[in-house]
C-alpha positions in Angstrom: 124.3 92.4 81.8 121.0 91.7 81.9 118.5 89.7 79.7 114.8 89.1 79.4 112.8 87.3 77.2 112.0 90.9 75.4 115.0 91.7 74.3 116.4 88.5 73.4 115.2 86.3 70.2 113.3 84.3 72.7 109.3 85.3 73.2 108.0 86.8 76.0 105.5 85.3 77.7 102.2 86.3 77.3 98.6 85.1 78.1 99.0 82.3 74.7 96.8 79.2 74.5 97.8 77.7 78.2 96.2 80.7 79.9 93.5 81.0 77.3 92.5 77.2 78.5 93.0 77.7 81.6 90.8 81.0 82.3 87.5 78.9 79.9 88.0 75.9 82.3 87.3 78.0 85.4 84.9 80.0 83.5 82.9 76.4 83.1 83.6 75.4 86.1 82.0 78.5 88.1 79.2 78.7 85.9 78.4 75.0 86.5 78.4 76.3 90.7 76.2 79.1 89.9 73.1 77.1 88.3 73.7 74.1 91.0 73.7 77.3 93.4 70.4 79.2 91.8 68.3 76.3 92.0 69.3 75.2 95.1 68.3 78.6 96.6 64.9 79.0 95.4 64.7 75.2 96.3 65.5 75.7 99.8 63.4 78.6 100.6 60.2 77.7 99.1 60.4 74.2 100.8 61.6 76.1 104.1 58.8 78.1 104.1 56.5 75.3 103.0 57.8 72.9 105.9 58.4 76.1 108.4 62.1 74.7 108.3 63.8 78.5 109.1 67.2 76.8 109.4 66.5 75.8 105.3 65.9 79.1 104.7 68.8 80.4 106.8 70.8 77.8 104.7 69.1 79.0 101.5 71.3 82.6 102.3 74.0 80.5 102.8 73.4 79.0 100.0 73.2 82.7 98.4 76.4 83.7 99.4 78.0 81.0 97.5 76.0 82.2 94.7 77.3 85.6 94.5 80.8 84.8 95.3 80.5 82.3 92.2 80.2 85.5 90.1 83.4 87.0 91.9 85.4 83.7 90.6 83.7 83.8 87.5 84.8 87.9 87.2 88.2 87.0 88.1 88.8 84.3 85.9 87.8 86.2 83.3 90.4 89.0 83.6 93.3 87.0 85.2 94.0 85.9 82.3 94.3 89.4 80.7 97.6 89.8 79.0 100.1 92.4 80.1 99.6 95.5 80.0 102.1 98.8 80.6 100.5 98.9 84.4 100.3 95.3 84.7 103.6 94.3 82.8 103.5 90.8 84.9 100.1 90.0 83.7 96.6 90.4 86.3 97.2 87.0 88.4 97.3 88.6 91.3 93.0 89.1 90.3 93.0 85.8 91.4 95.0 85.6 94.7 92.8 88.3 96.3 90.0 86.9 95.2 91.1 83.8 96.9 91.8 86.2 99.9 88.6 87.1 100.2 87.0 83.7 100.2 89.2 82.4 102.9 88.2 85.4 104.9 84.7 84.8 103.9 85.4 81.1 104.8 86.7 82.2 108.3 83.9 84.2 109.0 81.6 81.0 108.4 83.0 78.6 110.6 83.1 81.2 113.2 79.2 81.9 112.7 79.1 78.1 112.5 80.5 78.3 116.3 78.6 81.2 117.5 75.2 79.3 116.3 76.0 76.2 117.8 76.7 77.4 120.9 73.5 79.3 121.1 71.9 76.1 120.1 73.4 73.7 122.7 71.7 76.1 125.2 68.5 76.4 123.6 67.6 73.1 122.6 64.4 73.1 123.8 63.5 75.9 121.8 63.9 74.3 119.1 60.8 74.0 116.8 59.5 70.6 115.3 59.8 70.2 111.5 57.9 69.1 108.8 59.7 66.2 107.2 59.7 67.5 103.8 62.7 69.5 105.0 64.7 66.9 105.6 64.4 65.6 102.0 65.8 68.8 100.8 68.0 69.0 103.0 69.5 65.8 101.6 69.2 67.0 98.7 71.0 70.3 98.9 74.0 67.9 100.5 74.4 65.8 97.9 74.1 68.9 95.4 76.8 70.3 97.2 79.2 67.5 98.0 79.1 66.8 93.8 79.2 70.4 93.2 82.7 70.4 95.5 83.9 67.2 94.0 83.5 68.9 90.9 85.1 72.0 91.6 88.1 70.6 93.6 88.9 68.4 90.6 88.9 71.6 88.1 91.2 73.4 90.2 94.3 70.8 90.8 93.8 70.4 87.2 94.2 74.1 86.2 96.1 74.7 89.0 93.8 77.2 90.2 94.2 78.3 94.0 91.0 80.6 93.6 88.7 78.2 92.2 89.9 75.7 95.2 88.9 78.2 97.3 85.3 78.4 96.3 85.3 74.2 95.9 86.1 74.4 99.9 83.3 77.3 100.3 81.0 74.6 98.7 82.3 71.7 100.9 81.5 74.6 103.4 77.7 75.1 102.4 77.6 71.2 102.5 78.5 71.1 105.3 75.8 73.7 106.3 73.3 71.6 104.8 74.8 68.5 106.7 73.7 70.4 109.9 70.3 71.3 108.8 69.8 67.8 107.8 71.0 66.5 110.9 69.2 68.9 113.1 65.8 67.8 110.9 66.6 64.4 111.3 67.6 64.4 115.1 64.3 66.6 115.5 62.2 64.4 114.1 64.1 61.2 115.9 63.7 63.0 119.4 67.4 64.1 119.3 67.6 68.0 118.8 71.1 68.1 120.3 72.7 66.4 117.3 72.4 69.4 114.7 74.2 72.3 117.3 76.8 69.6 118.4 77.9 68.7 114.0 77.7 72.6 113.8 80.7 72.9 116.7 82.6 70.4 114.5 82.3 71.5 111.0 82.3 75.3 112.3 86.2 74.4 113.6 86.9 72.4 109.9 85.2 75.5 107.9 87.5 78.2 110.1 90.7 76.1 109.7 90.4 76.4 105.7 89.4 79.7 105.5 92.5 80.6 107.7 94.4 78.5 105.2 93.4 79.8 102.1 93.7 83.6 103.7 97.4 83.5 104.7 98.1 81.5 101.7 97.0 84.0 100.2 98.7 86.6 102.2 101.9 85.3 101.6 101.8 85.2 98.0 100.7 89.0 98.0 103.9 89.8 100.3 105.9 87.9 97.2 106.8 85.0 99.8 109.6 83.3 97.8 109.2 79.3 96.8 110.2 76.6 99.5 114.1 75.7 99.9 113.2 72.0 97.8 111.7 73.7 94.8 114.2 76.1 95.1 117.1 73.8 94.9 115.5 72.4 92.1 115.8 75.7 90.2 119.1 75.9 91.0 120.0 72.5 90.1 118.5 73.6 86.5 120.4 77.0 85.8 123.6 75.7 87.6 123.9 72.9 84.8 123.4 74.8 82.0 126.2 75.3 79.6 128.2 78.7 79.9 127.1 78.9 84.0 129.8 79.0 86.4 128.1 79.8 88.9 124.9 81.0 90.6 125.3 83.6 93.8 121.4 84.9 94.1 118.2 83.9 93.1 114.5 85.3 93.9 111.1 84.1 93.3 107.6 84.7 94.0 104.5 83.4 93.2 101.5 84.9 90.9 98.5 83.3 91.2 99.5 79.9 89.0 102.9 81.4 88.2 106.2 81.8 89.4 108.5 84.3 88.5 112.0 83.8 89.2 115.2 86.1 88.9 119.1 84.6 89.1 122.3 85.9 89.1 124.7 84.2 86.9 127.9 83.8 86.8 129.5 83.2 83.1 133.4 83.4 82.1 134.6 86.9 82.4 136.2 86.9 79.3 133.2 85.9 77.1 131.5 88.8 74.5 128.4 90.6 75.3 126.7 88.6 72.8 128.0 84.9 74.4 126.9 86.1 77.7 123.4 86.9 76.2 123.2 83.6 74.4 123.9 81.8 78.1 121.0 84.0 79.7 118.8 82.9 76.7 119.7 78.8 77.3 119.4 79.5 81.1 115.4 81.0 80.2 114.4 78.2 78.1 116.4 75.6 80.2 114.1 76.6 83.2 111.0 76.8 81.3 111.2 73.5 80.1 112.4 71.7 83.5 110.0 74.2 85.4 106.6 74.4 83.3 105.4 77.0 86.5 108.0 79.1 86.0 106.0 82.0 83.5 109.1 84.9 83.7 112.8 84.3 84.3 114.9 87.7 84.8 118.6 86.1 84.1 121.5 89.0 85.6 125.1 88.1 84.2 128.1 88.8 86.1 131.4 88.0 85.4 132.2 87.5 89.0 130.5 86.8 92.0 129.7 90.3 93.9 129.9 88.6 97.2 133.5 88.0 96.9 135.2 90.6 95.4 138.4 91.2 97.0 139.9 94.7 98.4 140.4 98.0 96.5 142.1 100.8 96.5 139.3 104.1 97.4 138.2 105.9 94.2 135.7 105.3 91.6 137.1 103.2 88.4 137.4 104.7 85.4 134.8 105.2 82.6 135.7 104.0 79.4 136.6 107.7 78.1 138.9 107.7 80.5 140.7 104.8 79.8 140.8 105.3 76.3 142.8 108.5 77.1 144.9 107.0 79.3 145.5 104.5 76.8 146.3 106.8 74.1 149.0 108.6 76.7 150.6 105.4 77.6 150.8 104.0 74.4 152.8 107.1 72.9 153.4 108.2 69.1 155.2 104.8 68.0 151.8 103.1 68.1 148.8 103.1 65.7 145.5 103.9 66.9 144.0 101.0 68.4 141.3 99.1 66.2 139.9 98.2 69.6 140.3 98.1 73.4 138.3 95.8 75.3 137.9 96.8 78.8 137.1 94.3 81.9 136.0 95.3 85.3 137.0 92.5 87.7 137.8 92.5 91.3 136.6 96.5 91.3 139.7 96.7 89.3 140.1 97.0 85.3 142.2 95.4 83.2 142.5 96.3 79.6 143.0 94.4 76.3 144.4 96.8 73.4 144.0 95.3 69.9 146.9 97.0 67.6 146.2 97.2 63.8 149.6 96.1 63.2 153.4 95.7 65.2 154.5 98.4 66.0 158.7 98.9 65.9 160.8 97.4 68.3 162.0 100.6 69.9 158.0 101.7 70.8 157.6 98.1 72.4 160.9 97.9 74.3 159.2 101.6 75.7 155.9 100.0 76.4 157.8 97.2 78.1 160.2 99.0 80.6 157.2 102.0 81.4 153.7 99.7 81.7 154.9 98.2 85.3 155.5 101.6 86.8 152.9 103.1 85.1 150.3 100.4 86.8 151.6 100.7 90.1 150.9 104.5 89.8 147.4 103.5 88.7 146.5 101.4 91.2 142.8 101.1 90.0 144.7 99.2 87.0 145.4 95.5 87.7 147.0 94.8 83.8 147.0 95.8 80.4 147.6 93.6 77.3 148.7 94.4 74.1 147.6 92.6 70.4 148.2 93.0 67.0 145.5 92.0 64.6 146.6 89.5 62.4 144.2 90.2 59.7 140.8 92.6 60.0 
């Protein structure tokens, strides 16, 4: 049996008030990085080329790349929060986990350029040119722009959960840092100490790779549907194993979508219970784990009435469909019986067992029949582990 929120009483999720929120509050976010970012670019290249700073204006593309990949996160953000669709029946999270790919990779690419520039620097410091102090106040200037700017942005994304929009908080720290070099490099130039800005640039070249590498293969392993680590895991289990109606829980899978997890459990209920009963337990199961687990969006709940790891040996042979059973039935049973008014058939052990519901008793000779020919009858049906026979009190 299998339920999901679709076909049960309980809602689906969807992209409601929660993802609404969430989706403005990286909207404002991003579009408070691309003014800061606009006017920190025109800034730094008409004061580089007014103080013949070229690292400013080398700075000032840096400064431009955060710029355009503000409009990436600002695109994303937008459309993540899309709600499903037929192609995109899970929703259009994953807009925002390559989006967060490519600004780790982006990130990477930085530090190593950080590197590679230092490095050239460190042997050239000689050539390096003597600025005009009004660089340096920018400079200063684009730092602290930039520091508050990732402040900013690193705050909005641990409150909206939003791995993306940390991604492009750390590109910021990232162009800060970039400034921090530039500022360094002015200020040890104009101190008599031009080795200072390629020797920072080795440093925060090696911070800026690290996080990019992070963000990447975090990244990465959400796209491969890495499941969640063996604590939160647990913690899932703990929630659907103590839920009334469980017996027992023998698989579960999750994966992550952006802010989401979706999560889906095979559970183990009473064989005997009704179709119905079994879909009332998947139903408490959903809303149990939604409550405990506010990150869990989808929960695909599989009932079994045993666990499939431990079913024990059978004979060869396919079992029988019901049409089949209901004929044998009819055989066994013999003219002394009414027709059934049901016959509730279990599958257990890859073995069936069947439960015949009688209208009324039948006559003593027809059950002293049934009696002496049901045991031979099941041990020349082996596929049959027991039949039971009821009469209906009242209908």
């Amino acid at each position: 049996m299998h339920s999901r929120q679709a076909s049960s009483p309980v809602a689906r999720p969807s992209a409601g008030a929660d993802d609404l929120a969430r989706s403005r509050g990286i909207q404002r976010a991003t579009l408070v990085a691309i003014v800061t970012n606009t006017v920190l670019t025109i800034g730094q290249v008409v004061i580089g080329l007014f103080a013949g700073a070229f690292s400013l204006v080398a700075d000032a593309a840096h400064t431009l790349s955060d710029l355009i990949t503000d409009l990436l996160v600002l695109l994303a953000g937008r459309h993540s929060a899309d709600p499903a669709d037929t192609n995109h029946p899970y929703g259009h999270g994953r807009i925002e986990t390559v989006t967060t790919l490519v600004l780790g990779s982006v990130l990477a690419a930085v530090g190593v350029g950080f590197l590679w520039s230092s490095g050239i620097r460190l042997q050239n410091i000689g050539a390096l040119p003597v600025l005009h102090p009004a660089a340096l106040g920018m400079a200063l200037l684009t730092l602290a722009a930039k520091e508050g700017l990732f402040r900013f942005s690193l705050a909005a994304a641990r409150r909206l959960n939003a791995p993306m929009l940390e991604a492009n908080a750390w590109h910021a720290r990232s162009d800060a840092a970039s400034s921090l070099v530039v500022a360094a490099g002015i200020g040890g130039s104009l101190a008599g100490y031009p080795f200072l800005e390629p020797l920072a640039a080795t440093v925060v070249g090696f911070l800026i790779l690290h996080m990019g590498i992070r963000l990447a293969l975090k990244s990465v392993r959400e796209l491969i549907d890495t499941g969640l680590p063996e604590e939160e895991l647990e913690r899932l289990r703990t929630t659907i194993r103590e839920t009334p109606g469980v017996i027992g829980l023998h698989e579960m899978r999750t994966r992550r979508m952006a802010d989401r997890v979706l999560c889906d459990a095979h559970v183990q209920v009473d064989p005997r219970l009704t179709v119905s009963e079994g879909h009332r337990v998947s139903d408490a199961v959903y809303l149990r784990v939604r409550a405990a687990h506010p990150e869990v969006r989808d929960v695909l709940v599989h009932i079994d009435p045993e666990d499939d790891g431990e079913l024990q040996a059978v004979p060869p042979g396919p079992l029988p469909e019901r049409d089949e059973i209901l004929a044998h039935m009819r055989k066994l049973l013999g003219p002394g019986f009414a027709d059934p008014r049901r016959v509730q058939i279990h599958y257990l052990g890859q073995r069936v067992e069947v439960e015949i519901i009688l209208p009324s008793l039948p006559d003593a000779d027809a059950l002293d029949a049934l009696r002496s020919h049901r045991q031979t009858w099941l041990a020349e049906h082996p596929h049959y582990r027991n039949i039971r026979v009821f009469v209906e009190l009242a209908p």
